[in-house]
C-alpha positions as CSV (number, residue, x, y, z in Angstrom):
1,X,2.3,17.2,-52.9
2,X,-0.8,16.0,-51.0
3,X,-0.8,12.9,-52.1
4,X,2.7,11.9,-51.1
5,X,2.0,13.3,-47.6
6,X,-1.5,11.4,-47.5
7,X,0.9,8.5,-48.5
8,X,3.3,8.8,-46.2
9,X,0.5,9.3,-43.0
10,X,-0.7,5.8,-44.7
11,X,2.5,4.0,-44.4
12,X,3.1,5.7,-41.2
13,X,-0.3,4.6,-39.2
14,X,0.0,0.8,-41.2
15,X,3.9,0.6,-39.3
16,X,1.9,1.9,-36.3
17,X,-0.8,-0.7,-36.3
18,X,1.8,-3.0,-36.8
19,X,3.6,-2.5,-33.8
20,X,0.6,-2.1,-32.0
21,X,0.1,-5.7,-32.7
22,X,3.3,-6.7,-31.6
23,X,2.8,-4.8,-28.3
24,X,0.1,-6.8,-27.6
25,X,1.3,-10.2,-28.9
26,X,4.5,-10.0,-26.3
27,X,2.0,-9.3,-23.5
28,X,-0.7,-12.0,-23.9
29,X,2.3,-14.3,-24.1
30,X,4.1,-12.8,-21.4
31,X,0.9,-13.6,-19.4
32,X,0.2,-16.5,-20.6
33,X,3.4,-17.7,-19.5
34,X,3.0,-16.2,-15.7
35,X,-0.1,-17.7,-15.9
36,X,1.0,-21.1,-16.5
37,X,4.2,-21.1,-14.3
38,X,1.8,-20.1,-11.4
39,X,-0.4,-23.1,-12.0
40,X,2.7,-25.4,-12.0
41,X,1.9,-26.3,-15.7
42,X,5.2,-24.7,-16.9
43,X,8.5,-25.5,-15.6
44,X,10.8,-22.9,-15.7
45,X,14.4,-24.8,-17.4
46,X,17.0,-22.3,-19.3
47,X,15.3,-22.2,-22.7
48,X,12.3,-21.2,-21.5
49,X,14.3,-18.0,-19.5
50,X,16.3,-17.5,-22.6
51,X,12.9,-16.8,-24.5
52,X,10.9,-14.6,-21.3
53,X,14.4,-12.4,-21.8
54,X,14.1,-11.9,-25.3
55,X,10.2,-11.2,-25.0
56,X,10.7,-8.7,-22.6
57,X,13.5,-7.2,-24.6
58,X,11.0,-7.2,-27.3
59,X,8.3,-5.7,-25.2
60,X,10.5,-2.9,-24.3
61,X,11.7,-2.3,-28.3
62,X,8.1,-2.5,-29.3
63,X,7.1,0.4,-27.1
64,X,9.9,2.5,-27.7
65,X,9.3,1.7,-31.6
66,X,6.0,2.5,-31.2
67,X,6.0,5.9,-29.5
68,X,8.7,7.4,-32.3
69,X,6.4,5.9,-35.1
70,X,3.8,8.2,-33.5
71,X,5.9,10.7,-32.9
72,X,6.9,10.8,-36.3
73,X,3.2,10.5,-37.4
């Protein structure tokens, strides 16, 4: 029995390490991308809204994964 539950924890903090990582990925490019469009190097067109959308959409999924994976945890 304690080795399925030692198991289970192990899955449990890998998924949460794993959406930790995400977390951070959809930040540095969301900053990356304000920092870019305030130097004038990016030029904001419809793709390029399209994708901020579904990065902050993903930001937003991230953190609520995150926080029930710890939950659960």
């Amino acid at each position: 029995m304690k080795d399925i539950i030692f198991k289970q924890i192990d899955i449990l903090r890998d998924e949460v390490k794993w959406w930790r990582n995400m977390f951070l990925i959809t930040i540095s490019t969301l900053i990356g991308g304000i920092v870019s469009f305030s130097q004038n190097k990016l030029e904001l067109n419809f793709v390029e809204a399209i994708v901020g959308v579904f990065l902050i959409i993903g930001f937003i999924y991230s953190i609520l994964k995150l926080k029930l994976v710890q939950k659960e945890q």
